[in-house]
C-alpha positions in Angstrom: -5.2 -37.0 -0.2 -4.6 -34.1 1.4 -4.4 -30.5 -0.5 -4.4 -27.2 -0.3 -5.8 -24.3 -2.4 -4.0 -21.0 -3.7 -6.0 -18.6 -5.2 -4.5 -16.5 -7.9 -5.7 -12.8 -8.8 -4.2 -11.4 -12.3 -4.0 -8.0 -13.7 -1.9 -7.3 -16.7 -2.4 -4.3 -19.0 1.0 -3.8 -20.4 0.9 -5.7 -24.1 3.3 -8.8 -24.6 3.6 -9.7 -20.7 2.0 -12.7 -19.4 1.7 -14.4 -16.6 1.9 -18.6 -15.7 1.1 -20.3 -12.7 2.1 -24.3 -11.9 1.5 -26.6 -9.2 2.3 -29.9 -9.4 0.0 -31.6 -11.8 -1.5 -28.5 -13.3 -1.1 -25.2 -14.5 -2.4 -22.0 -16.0 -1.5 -18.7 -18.2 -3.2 -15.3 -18.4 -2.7 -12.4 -20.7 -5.5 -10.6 -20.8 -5.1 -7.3 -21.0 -7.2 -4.8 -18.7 -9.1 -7.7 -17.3 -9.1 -8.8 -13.3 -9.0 -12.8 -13.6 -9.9 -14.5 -10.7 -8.4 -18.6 -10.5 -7.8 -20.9 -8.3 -5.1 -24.2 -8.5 -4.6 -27.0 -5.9 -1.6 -28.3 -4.0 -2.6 -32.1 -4.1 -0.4 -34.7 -2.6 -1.8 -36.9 -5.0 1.1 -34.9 -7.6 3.8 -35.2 -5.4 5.5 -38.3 -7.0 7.5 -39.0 -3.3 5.4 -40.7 -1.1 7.0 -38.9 2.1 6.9 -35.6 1.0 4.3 -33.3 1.1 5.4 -29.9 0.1 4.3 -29.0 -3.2 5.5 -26.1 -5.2 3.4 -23.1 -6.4 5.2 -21.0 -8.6 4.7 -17.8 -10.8 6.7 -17.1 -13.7 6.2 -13.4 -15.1 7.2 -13.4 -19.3 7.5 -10.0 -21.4 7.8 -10.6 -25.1 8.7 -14.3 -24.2 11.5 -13.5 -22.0 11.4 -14.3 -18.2 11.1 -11.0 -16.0 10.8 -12.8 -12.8 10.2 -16.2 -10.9 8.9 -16.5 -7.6 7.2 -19.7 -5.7 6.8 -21.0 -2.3 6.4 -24.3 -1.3 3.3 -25.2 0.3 2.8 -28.6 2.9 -0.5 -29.9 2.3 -0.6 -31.6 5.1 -0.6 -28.8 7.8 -1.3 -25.9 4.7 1.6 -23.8 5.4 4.4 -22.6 3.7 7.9 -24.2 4.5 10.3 -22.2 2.0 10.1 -20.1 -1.1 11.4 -17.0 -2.5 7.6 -15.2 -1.4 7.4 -16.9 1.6 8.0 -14.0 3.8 5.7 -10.1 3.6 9.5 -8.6 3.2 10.4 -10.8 0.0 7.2 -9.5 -1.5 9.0 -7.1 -3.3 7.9 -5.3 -6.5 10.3 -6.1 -9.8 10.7 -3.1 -11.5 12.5 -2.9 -14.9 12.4 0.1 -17.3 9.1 -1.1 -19.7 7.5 -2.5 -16.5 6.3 -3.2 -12.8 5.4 -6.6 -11.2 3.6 -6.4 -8.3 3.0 -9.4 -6.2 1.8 -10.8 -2.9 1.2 -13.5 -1.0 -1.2 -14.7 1.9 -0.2 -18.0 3.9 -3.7 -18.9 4.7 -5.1 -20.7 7.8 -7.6 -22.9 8.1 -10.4 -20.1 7.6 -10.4 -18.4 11.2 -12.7 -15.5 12.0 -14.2 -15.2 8.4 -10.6 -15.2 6.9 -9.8 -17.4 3.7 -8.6 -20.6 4.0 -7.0 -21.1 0.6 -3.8 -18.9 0.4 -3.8 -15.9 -1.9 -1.2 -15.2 -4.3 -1.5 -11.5 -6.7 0.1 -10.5 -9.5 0.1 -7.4 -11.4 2.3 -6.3 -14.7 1.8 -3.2 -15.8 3.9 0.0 -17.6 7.0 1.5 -15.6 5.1 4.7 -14.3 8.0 6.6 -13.5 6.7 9.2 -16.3 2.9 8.5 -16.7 2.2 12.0 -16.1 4.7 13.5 -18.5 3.5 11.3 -20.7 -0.4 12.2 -20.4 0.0 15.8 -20.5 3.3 16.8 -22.1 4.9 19.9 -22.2 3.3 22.3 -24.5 0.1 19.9 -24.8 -3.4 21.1 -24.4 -3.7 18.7 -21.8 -1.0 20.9 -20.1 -3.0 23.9 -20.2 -5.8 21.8 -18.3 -6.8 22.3 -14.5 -4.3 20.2 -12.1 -7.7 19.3 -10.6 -8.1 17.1 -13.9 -5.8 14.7 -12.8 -6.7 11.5 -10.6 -3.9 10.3 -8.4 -3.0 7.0 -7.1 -2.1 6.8 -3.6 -0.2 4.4 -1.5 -2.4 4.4 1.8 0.0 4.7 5.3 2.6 4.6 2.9 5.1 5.1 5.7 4.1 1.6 7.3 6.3 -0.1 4.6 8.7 -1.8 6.8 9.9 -3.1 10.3 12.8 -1.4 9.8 11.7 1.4 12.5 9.8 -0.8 15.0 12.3 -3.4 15.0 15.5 -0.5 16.1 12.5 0.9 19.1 12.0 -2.9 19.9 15.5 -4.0 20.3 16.4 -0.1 22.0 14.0 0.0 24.1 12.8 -3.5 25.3 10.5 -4.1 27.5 9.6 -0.5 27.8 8.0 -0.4 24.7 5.3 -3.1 25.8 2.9 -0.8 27.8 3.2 1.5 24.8 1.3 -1.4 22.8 -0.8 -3.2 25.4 -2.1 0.1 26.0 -3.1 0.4 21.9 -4.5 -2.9 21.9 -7.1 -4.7 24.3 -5.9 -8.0 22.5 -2.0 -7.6 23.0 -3.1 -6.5 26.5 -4.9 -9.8 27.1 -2.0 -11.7 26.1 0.0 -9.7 28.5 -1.6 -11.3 31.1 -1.4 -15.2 29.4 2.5 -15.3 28.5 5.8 -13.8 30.0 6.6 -10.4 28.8 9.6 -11.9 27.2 7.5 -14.3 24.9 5.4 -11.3 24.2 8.4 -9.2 23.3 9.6 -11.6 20.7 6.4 -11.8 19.3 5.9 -8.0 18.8 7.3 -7.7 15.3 5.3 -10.2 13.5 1.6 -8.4 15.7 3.2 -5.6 14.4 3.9 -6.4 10.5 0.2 -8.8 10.7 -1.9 -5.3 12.0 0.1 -2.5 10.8 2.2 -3.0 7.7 0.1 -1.3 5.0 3.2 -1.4 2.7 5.8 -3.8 1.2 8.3 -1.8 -1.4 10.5 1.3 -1.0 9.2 5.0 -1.5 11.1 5.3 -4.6 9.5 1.8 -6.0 6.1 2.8 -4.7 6.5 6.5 -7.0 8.1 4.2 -10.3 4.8 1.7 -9.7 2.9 5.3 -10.3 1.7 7.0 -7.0 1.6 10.6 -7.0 -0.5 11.5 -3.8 0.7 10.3 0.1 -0.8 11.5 3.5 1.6 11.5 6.2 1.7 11.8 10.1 5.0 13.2 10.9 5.2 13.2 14.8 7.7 12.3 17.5 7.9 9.0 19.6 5.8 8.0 22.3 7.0 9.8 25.4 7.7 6.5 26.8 10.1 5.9 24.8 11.0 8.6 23.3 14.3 9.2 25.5 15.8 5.0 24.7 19.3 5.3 23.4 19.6 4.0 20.0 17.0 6.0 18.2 16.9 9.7 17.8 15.1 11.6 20.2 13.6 14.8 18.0 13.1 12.4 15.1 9.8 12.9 13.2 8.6 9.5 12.2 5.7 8.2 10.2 2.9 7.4 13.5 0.1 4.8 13.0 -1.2 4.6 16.5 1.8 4.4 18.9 3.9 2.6 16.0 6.9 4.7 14.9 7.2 4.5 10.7 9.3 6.0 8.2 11.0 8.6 9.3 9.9 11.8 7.6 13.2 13.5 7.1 13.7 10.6 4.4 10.0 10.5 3.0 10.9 13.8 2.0 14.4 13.2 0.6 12.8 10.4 -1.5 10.4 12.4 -2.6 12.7 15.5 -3.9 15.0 12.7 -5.4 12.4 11.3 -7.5 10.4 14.6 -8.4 14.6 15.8 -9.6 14.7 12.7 -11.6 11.5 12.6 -13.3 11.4 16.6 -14.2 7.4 16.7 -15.4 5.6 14.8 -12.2 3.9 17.0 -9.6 3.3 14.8 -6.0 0.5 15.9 -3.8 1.1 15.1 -0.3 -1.3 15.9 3.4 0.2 16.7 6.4 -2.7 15.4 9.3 -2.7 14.1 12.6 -6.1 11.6 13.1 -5.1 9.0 15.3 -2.0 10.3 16.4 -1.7 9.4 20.2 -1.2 12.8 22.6 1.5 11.1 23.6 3.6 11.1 20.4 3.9 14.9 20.5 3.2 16.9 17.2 5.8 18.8 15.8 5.7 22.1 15.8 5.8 24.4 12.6 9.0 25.5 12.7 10.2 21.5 12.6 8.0 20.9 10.1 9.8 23.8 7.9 13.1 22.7 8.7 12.6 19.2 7.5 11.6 20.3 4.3 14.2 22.9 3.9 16.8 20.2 4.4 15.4 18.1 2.2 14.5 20.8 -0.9 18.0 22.2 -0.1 19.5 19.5 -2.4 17.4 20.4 -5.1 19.1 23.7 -5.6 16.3 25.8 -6.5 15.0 23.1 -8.9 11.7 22.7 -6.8 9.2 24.6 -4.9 6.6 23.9 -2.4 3.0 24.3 -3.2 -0.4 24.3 -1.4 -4.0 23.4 -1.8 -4.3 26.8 -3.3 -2.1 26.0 -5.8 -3.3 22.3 -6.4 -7.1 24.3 -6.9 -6.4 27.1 -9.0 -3.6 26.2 -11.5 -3.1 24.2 -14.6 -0.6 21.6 -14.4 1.5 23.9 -16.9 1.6 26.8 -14.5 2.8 24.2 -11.7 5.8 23.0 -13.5 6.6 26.3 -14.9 6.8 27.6 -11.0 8.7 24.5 -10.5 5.6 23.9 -7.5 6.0 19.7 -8.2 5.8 19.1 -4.4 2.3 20.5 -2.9 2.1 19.9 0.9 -0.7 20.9 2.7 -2.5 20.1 6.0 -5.5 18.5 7.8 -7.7 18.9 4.3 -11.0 18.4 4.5 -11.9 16.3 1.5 -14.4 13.8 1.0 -13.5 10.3 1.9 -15.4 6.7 1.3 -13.6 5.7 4.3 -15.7 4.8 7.3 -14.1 2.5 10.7 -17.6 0.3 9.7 -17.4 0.1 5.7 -13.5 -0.4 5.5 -13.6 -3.2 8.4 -14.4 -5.9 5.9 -13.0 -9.4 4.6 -14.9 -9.2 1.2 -15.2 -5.5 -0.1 -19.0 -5.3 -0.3 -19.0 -3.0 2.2 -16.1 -0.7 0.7 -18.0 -0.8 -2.6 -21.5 0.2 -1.1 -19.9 3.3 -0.1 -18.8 3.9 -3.7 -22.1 3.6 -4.1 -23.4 6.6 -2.3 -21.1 9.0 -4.4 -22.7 11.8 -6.7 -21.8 15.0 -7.2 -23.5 16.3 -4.5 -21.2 14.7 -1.8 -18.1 16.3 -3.6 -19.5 20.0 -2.7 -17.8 22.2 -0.1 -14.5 19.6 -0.5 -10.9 19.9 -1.3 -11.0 16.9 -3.4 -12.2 13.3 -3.4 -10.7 10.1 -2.3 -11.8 6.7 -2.6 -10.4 4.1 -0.6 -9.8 0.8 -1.6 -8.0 -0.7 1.5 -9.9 -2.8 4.2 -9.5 -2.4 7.2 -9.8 -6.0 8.9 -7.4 -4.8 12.0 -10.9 -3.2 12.9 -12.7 -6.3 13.3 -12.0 -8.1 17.1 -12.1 -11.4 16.2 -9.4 -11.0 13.1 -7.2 -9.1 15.2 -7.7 -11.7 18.3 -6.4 -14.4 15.5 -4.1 -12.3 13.8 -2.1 -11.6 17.3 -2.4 -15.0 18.6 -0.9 -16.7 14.8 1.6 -13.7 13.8 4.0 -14.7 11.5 5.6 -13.2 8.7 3.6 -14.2 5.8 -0.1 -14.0 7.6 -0.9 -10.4 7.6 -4.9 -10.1 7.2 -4.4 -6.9 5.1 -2.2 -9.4 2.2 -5.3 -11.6 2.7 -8.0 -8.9 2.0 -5.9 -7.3 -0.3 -6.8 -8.8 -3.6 -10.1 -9.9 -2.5 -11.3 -6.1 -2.1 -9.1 -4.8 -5.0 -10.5 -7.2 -7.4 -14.1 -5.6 -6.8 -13.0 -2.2 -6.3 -10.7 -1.1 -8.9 -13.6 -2.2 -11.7 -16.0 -0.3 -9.7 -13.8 2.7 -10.2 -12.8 2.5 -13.3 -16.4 2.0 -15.0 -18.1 4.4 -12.6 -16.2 6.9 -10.7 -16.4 9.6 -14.0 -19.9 9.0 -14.1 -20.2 10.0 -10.2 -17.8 12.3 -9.9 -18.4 15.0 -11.9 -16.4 18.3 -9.5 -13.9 19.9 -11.1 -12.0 18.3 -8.4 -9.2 16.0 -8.0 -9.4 12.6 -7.1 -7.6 10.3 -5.7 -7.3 6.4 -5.5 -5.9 4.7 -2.5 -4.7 1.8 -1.5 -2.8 -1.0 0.8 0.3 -2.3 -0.8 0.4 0.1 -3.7 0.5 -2.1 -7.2 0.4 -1.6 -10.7 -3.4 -2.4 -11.2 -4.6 1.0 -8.6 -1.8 2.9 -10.6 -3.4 2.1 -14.0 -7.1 2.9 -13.2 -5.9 6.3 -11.6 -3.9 6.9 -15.0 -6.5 5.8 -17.3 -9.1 8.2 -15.9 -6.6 10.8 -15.7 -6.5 10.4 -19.7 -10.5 10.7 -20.1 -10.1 13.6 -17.6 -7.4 15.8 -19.6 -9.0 15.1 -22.6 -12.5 17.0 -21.6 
């Protein structure tokens, strides 16, 4: 009979949350708490009761204190192994559920049949963890000794390319521009330019947003969801359009935009608005964010500093004095006390050098061995000289040729090969940091976390080391 096989990653460290899983014929619960669970169920045909149907449903119920928080499923045809419907069936559904006592954060990989090294059972995550809206003000409240301790204390967790979290900017420069915007990419990509060459522009043009969302979507929930799940530190790379496309009607011109190679992202006049709202909202959480430009094509012009400064004073100008912009001075020298007392909760600052685990060869894997033999090379040492430390936990399979080749060729909108390296990687190196990273790290130095499609589990290894960290 034929079948097909999900395998399911769990984290859960909020107490009285579980999770269950069902396909037909079988099923599973975890509630473990602070454990990464690693499982794996099977679409059979042999369950499906019909004898001319073979879709079978795999489906994820998420329970707090026996009540249902949320339901999601897809239903998978074991014939051909892909997904025909289901409320995950799509990157954009993928959606964190965020209540006030908690955060579910999910995904979903539609697998193929094992192409180029990737996995050819799909790949379904969950996290439930605490609403981390507050963690910090809850760590070191005001008037606590932890208070009075260096901001350097604290480790951060960061949403990598966090302004790759939709099409929503792509899709308006697609549909504006048209087939303008195709040289823009064929030139960024040998593999879209091959293509060029095999299909009719207008075939390649409807294909662009799913290459797009499969190579370059690091991100799948709002800003504001993305802080309440517990990130505190973003780098961004505010620049303007590609000057061949800069001038198409129906996208504004001296826009600064979020820039992953040529691809225009969030814009950053409401990065920052997001920001300020949240940081107004949540009175005792400072957010670090770095300004840099690495990969930045010439063509998408860098703005100058005058546009930088009037982009943040429009967006601190609704804040009405209530917030202040700090730098790496700041984020080095002051307590977290002396921050909020200045009302310095938004430090900016630009083209840091830190120390990064990030290499183009380490981070271009499928499995995360690579990524975690980096982790490996860290001692205190390494850390002298630098602004701060950050450990990356995203792979990078967009770097490997014969991913990308696939990945182009079978775009869809559930197939990204980040959602399929995603828990594979995390599920190594979120363990890695929790038990090791204080024993490596030993700088009076922040750190910071990061990651692809920020969840709950890189949230709550940041925040339980910040806790050993304040308490020093």
């Amino acid at each position: 009979m034929p079948t097909k096989g999900v395998q399911i990653y769990t984290f859960i460290s909020l107490p009285g949350a579980s999770v269950e899983y069902t396909v037909p014929g079988s099923s599973l619960s975890r509630s473990q708490l602070g454990e990464w669970t690693n499982d794996h169920l099977e679409v059979d045909k042999s369950h499906i009761r019909n004898p001319f149907e073979f879709a079978g449903r795999f489906l994820f119920r998420v329970l707090f204190r026996n009540n249902t928080v949320t339901t999601q499923y897809v239903d998978i045809n074991t014939l051909i192994g892909n997904i025909e419907r289901g409320t995950m069936a799509r990157m954009a559904d993928q959606r964190a559920v965020i209540t006030p006592d908690l955060v579910v954060s999910f995904g979903f990989y539609d697998a193929g049949p094992g192409i180029a090294g990737l996995p050819k059972a799909d790949q379904c995550w969950v996290t439930v963890t605490p609403n981390r809206a507050g963690w910090m003000s809850r760590l070191a409240p005001l008037g606590s000794d932890a208070e009075r301790k260096p901001f350097t204390r604290w480790v951060l967790p960061a949403a990598h390319d966090v302004g790759m979290n939709s099409l929503q900017t792509p899709t308006a420069l697609i549909q504006s521009a048209g087939k303008a915007v195709l040289p823009v990419f064929k030139g960024a990509s040998g593999v879209i330019s091959g293509l060029g060459g095999k299909m009719s522009d207008d075939v390649l043009l409807g294909m662009l947003p799913n290459i797009i969302q499969g190579l370059a979507i690091t991100q799948k929930d709002s800003l504001g969801d993305i802080l309440a799940t517990g990130a505190r530190y973003f780098e961004f790379r505010p620049a303007h359009l590609h000057s061949a496309v800069r001038g198409q009607a129906g996208i504004p011109r001296d826009a600064l935009y979020f820039t992953h190679g040529p691809i225009p992202g969030m814009p950053y006049a409401q990065f920052l608005a997001d920001i300020a709202t949240f940081l107004l909202a949540n009175t005792g959480e400072i957010v670090v964010v770095q300004l840099r430009w690495d990969g930045v094509p010439a063509e998408c012009a860098r703005p100058s500093d005058g546009e930088l400064a009037s982009e943040l004073n429009t967006a601190l100008g609704r804040a009405n004095g209530q917030l202040v912009v700090g730098d790496l001075g700041d984020l080095q020298r002051s307590t977290t006390a002396q921050l909020r007392e200045q009302k310095k909760r938004l430090i900016i600052c630009r083209d840091v050098d830190s120390l990064s685990t990030y290499t183009d060869g380490a981070n271009a894997t499928l499995n995360g061995d690579s990524i975690v033999a980096e982790f490996e090379k860290l001692g205190p040492a390494s850390q002298n000289g630098k602004a701060f430390t950050n450990l990356q936990c995203q792979a990078t399979a967009t770097n490997i040729k014969d991913v990308v080749a696939y990945s182009v060729v079978s775009a869809g909108v559930s197939n990204s090969c980040l959602l399929a390296t995603k828990p594979i990687c995390d599920w190594k190196t979120l363990p890695w940091i929790r038990r090791n990273a204080l024993n490596r790290l030993k700088a009076e130095q922040l750190v910071v976390v990061m990651n692809d499609f920020f969840d709950g589990a890189t949230a709550d290894v940041a925040a339980g080391l910040s806790d050993i960290r304040l308490k020093q």
